[in-house]
C-alpha positions, -999 to 999 in steps of 0.1 A, spaced: 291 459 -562 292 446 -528 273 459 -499 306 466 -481 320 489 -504 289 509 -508 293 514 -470 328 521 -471 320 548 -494 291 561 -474 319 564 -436 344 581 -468 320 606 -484 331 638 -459 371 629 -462 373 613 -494 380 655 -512 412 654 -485 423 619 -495 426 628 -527 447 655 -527 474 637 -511 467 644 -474 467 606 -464 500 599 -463 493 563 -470 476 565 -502 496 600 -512 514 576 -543 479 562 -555 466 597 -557 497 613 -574 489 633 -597 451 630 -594 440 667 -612 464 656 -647 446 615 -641 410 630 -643 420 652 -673 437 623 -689 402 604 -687 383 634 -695 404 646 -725 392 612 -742 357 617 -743 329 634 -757 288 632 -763 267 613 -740 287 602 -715 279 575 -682 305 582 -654 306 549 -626 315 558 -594 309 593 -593 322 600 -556 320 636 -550 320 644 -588 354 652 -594 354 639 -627 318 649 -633 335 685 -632 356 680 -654 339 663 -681 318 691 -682 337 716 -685 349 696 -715 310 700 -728 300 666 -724 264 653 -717 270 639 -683 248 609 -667 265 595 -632 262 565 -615 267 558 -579 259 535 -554 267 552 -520 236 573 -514 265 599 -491 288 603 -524 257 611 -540 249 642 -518 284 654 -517 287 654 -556 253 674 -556 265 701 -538 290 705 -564 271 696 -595 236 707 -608 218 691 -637 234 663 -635 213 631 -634 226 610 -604 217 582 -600 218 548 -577 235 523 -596 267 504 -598 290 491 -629 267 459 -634 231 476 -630 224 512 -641 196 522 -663 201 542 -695 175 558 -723 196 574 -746 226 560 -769 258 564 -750 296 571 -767 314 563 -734 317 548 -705 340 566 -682 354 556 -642 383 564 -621 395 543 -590 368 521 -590 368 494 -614 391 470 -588 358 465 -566 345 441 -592 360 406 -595 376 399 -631 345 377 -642 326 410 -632 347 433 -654 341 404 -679 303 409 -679 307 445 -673 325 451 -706 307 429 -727 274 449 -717 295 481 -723 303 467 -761 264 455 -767 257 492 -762 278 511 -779 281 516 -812 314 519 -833 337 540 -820 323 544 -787 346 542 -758 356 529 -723 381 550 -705 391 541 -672 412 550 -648 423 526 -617 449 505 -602 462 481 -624 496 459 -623 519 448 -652 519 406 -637 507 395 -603 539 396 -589 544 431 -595 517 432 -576 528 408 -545 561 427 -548 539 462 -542 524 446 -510 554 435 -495 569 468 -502 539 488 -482 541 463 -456 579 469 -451 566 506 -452 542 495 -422 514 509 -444 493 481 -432 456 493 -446 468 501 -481 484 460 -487 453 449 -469 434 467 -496 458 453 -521 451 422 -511 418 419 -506 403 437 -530 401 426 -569 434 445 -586 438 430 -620 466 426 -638 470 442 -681 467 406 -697 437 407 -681 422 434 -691 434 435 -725 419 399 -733 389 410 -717 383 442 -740 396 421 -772 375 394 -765 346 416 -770 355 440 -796 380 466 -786 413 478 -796 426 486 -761 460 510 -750 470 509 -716 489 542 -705 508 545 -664 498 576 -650 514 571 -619 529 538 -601 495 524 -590 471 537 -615 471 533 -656 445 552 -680 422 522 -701 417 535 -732 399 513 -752 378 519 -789 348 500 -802 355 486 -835 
């Protein structure tokens, strides 16, 4: 993950519990429904668990109160704080989709709203390390924003745009939102069955099952 979105996450760490909850107008759709999103994700999993992108641990929360074994990884050292004051024994650590450390077998990889920061040869590499360590039946279960065809996704932009929200289409466009063909050759091509579920207009639930 970039250098630039590890500091956009450090400037975001005090506000990000506000944004979330709908309080940025701007981003109020791609939050909707953010409490049932994280309980979709969590609901999925169980065991040893690595969370990406922890943020102020949101879904750490809830995974544990699931009863999950919770490791987190995240790269903005700010996040990192904020979840702490919120979590305890819970490893934390500095890492990022592509380089984490691990020493004990894992049965899932979990995220929300974060897997669009890497590019779709990233998620490539990503999920073929995800499938060398897990074993069968292990899972990925993501949540982010994802589009049906790129020109859903050009048709989104235009739309915020005509809505004059001008930082959300920037974000659209500049950052790496992927499209469901995408994804789904990408977790087929190295070993999963994959379900793709809309949770709300921007973001779909990534369910996918080592076989």
């Amino acid at each position: 993950m970039g250098r630039e979105f590890v500091e956009l996450f450090d400037h975001w760490a005090e506000s990000y519990d506000q944004s979330v909850i709908g309080k940025d107008l701007e981003y109020k759709e791609v939050f909707l429904n953010y409490e049932h999103i994280l309980k979709e994700v969590a609901n999925l999993v169980s065991g040893n668990v690595i969370e990406f992108g922890v943020g102020t641990g949101n879904l750490t929360q809830k995974l544990l109160e699931k009863g999950a074994n919770v490791t987190g990884i995240e790269p903005s050292s700010a996040m990192r704080e904020k979840a702490s004051e919120k979590l305890s024994n819970v490893p934390l650590l500095n890492g990022d989709f592509l380089d984490f450390q691990i020493n004990s077998p894992i049965d899932a990889f979990v995220s929300t709203y974060a897997f669009h920061h890497l590019k779709d040869t990233e998620k490539a590499q990503a999920i073929t390390k995800y499938s060398s360590l897990l074993s069968k039946g292990g899972k990925v279960v993501f949540a982010d924003t994802v589009f049906k065809s790129e020109e859903d996704k050009q048709s989104v932009i235009k739309e915020a745009k005509k809505n004059h929200f001008f930082s959300l289409a920037q974000d659209l466009e500049t950052e790496y939102y992927t499209t469901i063909p995408v994804l789904d050759e990408i977790f087929q091509s190295n070993g999963f069955s994959v379900q793709f579920k809309q949770l709300n207009r921007f973001v779909w639930l990534i369910h996918a099952l080592k076989l």
